[in-house]
LORO-269320 format. One line per field, with one value per residue (C-alpha): residue in three letters; x, z, y. Coordinates in nm, 4 decimals. Example, Ala and Ser with C-alpha at 12.3 -4.5 7.8 and 13.67 -1.06 7.14 Angstrom:
2
res (ALA  SER)
xx (1.2300  1.3670)
zz (0.7800  0.7140)
yy (-0.4500  -0.1060)
This chain:
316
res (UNK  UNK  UNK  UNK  UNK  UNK  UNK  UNK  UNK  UNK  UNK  UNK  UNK  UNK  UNK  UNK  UNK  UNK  UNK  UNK  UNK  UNK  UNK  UNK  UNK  UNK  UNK  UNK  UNK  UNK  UNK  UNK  UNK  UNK  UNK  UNK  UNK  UNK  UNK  UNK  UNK  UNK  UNK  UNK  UNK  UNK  UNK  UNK  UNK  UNK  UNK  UNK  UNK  UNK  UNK  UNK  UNK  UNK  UNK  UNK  UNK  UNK  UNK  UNK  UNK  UNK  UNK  UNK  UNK  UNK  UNK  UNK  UNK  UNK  UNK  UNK  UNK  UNK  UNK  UNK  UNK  UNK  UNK  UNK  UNK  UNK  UNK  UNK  UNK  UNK  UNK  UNK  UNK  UNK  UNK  UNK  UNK  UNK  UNK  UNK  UNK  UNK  UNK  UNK  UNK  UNK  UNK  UNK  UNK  UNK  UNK  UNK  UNK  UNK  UNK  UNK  UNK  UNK  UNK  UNK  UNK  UNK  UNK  UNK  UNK  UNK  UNK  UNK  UNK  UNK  UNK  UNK  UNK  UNK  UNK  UNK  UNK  UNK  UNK  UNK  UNK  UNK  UNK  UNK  UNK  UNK  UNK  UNK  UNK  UNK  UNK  UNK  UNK  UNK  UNK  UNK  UNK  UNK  UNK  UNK  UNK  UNK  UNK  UNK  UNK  UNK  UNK  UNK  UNK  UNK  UNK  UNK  UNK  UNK  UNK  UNK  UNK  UNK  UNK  UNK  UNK  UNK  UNK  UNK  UNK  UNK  UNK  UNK  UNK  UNK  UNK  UNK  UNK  UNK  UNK  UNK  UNK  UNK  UNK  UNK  UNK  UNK  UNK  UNK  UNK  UNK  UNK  UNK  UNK  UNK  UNK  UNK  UNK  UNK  UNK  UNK  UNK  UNK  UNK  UNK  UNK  UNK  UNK  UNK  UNK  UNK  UNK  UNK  UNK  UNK  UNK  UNK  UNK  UNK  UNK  UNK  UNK  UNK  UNK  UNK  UNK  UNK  UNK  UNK  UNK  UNK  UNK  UNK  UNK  UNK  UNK  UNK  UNK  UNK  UNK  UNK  UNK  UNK  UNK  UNK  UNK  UNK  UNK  UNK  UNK  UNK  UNK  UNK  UNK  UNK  UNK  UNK  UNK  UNK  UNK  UNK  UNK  UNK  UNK  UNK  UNK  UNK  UNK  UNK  UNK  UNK  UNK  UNK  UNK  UNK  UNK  UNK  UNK  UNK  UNK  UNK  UNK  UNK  UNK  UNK  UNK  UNK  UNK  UNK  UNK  UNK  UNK  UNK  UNK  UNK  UNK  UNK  UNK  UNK  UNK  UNK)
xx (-4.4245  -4.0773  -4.0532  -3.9606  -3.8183  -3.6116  -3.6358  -4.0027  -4.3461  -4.5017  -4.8089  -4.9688  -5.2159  -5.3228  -5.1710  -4.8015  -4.7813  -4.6641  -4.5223  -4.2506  -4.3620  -4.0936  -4.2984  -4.3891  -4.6704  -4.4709  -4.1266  -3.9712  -3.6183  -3.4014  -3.5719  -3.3493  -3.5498  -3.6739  -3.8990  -4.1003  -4.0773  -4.2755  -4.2368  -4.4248  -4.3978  -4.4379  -4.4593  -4.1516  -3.9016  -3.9652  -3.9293  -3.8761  -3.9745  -3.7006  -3.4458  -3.4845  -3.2196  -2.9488  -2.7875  -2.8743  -3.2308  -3.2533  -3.0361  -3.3282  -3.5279  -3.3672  -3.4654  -3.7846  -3.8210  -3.6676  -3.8864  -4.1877  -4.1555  -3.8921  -3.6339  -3.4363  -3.5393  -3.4249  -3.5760  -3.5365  -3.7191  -3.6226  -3.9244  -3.6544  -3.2948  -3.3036  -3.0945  -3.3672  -3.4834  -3.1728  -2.8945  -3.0079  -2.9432  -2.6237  -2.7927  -2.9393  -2.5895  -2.7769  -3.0665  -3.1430  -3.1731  -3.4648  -3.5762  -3.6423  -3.4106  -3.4332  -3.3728  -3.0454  -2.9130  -2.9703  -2.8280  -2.5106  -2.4569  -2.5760  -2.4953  -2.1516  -2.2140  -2.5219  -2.2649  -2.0134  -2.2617  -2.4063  -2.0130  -2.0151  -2.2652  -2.2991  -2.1519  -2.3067  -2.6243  -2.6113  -2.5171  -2.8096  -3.0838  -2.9061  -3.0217  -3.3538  -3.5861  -3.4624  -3.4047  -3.5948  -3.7221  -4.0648  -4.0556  -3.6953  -3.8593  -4.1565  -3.8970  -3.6987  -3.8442  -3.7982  -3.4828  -3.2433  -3.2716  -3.2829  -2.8904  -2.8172  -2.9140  -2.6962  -2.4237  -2.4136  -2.3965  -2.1715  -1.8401  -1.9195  -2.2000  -2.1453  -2.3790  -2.5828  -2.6983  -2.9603  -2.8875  -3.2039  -3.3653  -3.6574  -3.8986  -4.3101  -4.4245  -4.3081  -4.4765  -4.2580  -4.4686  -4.4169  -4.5848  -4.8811  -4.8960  -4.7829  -4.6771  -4.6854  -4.4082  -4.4788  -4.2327  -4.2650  -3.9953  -4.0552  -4.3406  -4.1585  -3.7877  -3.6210  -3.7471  -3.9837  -4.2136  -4.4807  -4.5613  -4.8913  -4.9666  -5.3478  -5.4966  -5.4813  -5.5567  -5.2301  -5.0477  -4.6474  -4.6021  -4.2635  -4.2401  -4.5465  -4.7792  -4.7054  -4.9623  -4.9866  -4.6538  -4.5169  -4.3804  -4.0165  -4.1741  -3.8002  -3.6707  -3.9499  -4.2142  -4.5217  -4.7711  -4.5736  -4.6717  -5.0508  -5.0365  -4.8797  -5.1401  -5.4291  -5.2244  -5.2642  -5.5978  -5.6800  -5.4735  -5.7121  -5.5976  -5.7668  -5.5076  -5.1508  -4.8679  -4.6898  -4.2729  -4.3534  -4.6326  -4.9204  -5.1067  -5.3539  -5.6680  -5.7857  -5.8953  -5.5308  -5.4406  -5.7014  -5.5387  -5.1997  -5.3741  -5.4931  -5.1491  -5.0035  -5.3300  -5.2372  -4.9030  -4.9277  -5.1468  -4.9855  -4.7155  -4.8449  -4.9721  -4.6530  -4.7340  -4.5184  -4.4461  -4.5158  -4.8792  -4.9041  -5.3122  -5.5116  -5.4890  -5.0854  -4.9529  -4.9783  -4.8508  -4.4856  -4.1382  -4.2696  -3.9524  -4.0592  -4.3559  -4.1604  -3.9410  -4.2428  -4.3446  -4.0647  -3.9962  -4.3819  -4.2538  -4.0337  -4.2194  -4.2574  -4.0013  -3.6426  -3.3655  -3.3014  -3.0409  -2.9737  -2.6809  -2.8949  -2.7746  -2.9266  -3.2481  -3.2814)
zz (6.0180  5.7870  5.7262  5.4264  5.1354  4.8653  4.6045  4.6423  4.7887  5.0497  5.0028  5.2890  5.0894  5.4193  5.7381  5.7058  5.3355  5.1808  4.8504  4.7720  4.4611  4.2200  4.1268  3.7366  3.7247  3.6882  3.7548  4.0121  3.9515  4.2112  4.2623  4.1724  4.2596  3.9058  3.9875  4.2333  4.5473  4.8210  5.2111  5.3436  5.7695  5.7862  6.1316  6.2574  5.9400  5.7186  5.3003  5.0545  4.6897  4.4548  4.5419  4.3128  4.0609  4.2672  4.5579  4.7429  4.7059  4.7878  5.1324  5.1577  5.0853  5.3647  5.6176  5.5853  5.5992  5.9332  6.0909  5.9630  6.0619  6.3233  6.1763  5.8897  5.5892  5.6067  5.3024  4.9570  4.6422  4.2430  4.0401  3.7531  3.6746  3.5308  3.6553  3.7993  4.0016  4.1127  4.1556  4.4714  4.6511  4.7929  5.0250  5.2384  5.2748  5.5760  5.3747  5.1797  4.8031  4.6095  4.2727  3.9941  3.8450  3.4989  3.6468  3.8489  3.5617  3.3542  3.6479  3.6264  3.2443  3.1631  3.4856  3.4497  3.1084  3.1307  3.3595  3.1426  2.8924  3.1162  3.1553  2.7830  2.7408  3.0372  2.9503  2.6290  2.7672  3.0316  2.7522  2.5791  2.8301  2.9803  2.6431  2.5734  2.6492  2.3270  2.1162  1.7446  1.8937  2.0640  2.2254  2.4065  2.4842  2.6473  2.8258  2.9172  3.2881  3.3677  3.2207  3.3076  3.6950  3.5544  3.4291  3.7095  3.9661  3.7321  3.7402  4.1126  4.1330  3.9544  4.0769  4.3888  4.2504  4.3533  4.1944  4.4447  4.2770  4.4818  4.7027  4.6146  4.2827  4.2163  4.0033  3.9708  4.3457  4.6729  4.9833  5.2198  5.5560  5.8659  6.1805  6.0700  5.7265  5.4002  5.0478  4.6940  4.4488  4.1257  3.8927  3.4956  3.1854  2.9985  2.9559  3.0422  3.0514  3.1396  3.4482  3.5642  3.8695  4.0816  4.4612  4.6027  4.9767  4.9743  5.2659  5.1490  4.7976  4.7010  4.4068  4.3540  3.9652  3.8754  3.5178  3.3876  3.4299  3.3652  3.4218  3.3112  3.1093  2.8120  2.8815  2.7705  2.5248  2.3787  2.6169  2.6635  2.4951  2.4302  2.4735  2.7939  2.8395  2.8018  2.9753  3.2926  3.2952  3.2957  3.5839  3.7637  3.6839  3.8289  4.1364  4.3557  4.4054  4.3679  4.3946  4.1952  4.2127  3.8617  3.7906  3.7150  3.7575  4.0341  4.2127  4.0044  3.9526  3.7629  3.4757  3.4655  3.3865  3.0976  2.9994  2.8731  2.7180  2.5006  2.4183  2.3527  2.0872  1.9131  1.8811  1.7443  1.5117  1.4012  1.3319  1.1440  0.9338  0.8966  1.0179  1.1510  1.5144  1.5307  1.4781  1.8447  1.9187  2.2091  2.5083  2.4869  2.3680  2.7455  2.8873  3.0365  2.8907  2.5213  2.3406  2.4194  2.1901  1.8479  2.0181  2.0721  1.7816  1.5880  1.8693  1.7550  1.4021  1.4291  1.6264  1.9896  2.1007  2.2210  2.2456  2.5570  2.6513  2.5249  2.6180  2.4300  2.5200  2.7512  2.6135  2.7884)
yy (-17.0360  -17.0625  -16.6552  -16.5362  -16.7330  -16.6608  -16.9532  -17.0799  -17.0430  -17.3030  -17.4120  -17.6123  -17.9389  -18.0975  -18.2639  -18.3011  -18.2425  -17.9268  -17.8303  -17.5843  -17.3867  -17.2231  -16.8582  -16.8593  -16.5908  -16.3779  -16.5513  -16.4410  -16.2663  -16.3605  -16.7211  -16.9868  -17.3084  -17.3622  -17.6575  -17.7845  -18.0153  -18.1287  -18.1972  -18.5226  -18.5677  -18.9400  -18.8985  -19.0267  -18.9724  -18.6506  -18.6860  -18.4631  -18.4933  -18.3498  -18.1180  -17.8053  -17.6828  -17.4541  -17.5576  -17.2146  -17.3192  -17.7137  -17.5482  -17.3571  -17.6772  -17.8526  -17.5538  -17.5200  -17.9108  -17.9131  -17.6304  -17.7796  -18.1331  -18.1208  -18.3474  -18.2882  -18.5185  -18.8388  -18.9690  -18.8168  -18.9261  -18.7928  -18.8174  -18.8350  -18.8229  -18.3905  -18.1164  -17.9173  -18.1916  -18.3386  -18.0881  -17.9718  -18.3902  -18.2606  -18.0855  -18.3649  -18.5957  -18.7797  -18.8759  -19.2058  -19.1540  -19.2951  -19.3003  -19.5267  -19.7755  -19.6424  -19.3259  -19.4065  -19.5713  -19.2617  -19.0025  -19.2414  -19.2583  -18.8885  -18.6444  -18.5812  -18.5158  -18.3011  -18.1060  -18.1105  -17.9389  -17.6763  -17.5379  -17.5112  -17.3413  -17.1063  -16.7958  -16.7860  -16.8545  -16.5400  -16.3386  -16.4178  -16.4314  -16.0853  -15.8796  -16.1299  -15.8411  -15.7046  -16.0221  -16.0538  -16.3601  -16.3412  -16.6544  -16.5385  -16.2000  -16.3911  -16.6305  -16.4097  -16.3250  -16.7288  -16.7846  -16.5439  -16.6597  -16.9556  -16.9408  -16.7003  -16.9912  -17.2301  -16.9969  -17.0159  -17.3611  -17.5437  -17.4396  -17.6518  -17.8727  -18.2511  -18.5049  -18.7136  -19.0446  -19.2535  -19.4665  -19.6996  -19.7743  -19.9927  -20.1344  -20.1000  -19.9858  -19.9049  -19.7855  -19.6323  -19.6137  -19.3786  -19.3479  -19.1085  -19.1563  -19.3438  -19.2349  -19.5144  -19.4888  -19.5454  -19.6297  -19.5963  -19.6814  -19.3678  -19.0784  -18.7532  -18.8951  -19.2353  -19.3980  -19.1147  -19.1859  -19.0258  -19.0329  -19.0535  -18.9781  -19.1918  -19.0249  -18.6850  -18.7590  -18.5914  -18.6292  -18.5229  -18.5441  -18.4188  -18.3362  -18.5849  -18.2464  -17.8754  -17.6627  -17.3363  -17.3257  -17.5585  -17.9019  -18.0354  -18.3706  -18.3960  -18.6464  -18.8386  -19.0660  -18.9272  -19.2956  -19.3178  -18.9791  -19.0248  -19.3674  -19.2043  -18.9472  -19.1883  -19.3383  -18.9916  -18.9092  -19.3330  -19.2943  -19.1269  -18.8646  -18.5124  -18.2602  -18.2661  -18.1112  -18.0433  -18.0260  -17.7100  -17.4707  -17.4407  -17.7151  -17.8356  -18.0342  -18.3569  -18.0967  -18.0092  -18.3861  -18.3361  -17.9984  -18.1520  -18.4505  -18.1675  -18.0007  -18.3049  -18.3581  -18.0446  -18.0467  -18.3507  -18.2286  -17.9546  -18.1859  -18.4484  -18.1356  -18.0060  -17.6956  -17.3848  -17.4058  -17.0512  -17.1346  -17.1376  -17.2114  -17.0672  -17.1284  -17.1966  -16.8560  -16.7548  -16.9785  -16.9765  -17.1319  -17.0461  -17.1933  -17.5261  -17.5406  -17.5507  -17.7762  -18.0348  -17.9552  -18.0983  -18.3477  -18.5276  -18.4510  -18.6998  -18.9534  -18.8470  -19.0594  -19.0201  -19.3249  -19.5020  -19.2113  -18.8571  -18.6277  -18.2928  -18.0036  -17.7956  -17.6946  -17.3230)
């Protein structure tokens, strides 16, 4: 038992593997994790799978790692080089770094930046999610319950955020092997950003996604690629694995993989149709972070693909 948390749920998926689940239905107001992550007790060394947005919550990250497992993590792996997976690396100074080499190339050109950007825009940004209940804008009123804790948790952190890069980047696949169990790295150019990758662990038919799936709220296309996209979720739904757990959203299903396959179908096709992005079809008008469906739209609009790097600023 880890008692009560602040910044995430846990969610046990089978022997040694949990994931840590950022509340979107409803959002939680005083959760500041943002994304998710997941624990994996190799048996002898204990790995975590992204470190959340605010510091406050990957510390909580590295907590309830240790009191489930026994050992503090001594692996870390970034499914991708963004803010709300990343920021939180600081936290585990002992641990080895992993990710793609796409990815560390893009965390070492961009992240300063992308920090630089979030100071810019910060107080403006509170202001504005602070009165969104009210705001002429549905898609802000709808957002609002996400994103004000969103900038609140962002708020907290950078006065003492400190980038972690990784350590290790690779290429293609890597197994990293305990004593009980295994986990396969797979490594990708470009679907949802530069360099993303997933993690399998094969014996539980588990998969950790990072931001190839959403489920159950709008994905972020604009950085990404959207054949890489599709191509990395035919690599999900072929790794063998039954059960997946998103960037962002609840743990999910193959018919989940399916699910976004779909979105991406529509918005391109409102797109090449030139449509309004306010023509928001069923089932997606429920679904969570709202303001990134006219953002897709006009992201496929102009070909559904973004340039090797991209310095946008922040998109909530």
């Amino acid at each position: 038992m880890v008692g009560t948390l602040r910044h995430f749920t846990i969610e046990r998926l089978g022997d040694g593997v949990w994931a840590a689940l950022h509340a979107m239905d409803p959002p939680a107001p005083d959760a500041w994790a943002i994304s998710n992550a997941g624990i994996v007790d190799l048996g002898d060394r204990t790995l975590v799978f992204d470190t959340l947005t605010a510091t406050d919550a990957a510390t909580e990250l590295r907590r309830v790692a240790e009191e489930l497992t026994g050992r503090p993590p001594s692996i870390v792996v970034y499914s991708h080089a963004h803010y709300d997976h990343t920021w939180g690396g600081s936290r585990f100074p002992e641990a080895t770094v992993i990710s793609s080499a796409r990815a560390r190339a893009a965390m070492l050109a961009e992240g300063l930046l992308e920090v630089a950007d979030f100071r810019d825009v910060l107080a403006d940004r509170l202001v504005l999610w602070a009165g969104a209940a009210t705001s002429d804008d549905p898609l802000v009123r709808q957002d609002a319950p996400f994103f004000l804790p969103y900038w609140r948790g962002i708020a907290a952190t950078l006065p003492t955020l400190e980038l972690r890069y990784p350590d290790l980047g690779f290429e293609g696949r890597l197994e990293i092997h305990g004593r009980d169990r295994r986990v396969e790295l797979v490594a990708l150019e470009r679907a949802h950003a530069a360099g993303d990758l997933f993690m399998t662990v094969p014996d539980e038919s588990i998969a950790f996604c990072g931001d190839l799936l959403f489920i159950d709220c709008h994905p972020y296309l604009g950085d990404g690629d959207i054949g890489g996209l599709r191509q990395a979720l035919g690599m999900l739904e072929a790794s063998g694995a039954d059960r997946f757990v998103p960037g962002h959203g609840p743990v999910g299903r193959t018919v989940d993989l399916g699910t976004l396959a779909r979105y991406i179908d529509d918005v391109e096709g409102l797109a090449a149709r030139g449509e309004e992005a306010a023509a928001m079809p069923d089932p997606y008008g429920a679904w969570a972070l709202a303001r990134f469906f006219p953002v897709n739209v006009e992201f496929c609009a102009g070909g559904g693909r973004q340039a090797e790097t991209s310095t946008d600023e922040p998109s909530g």
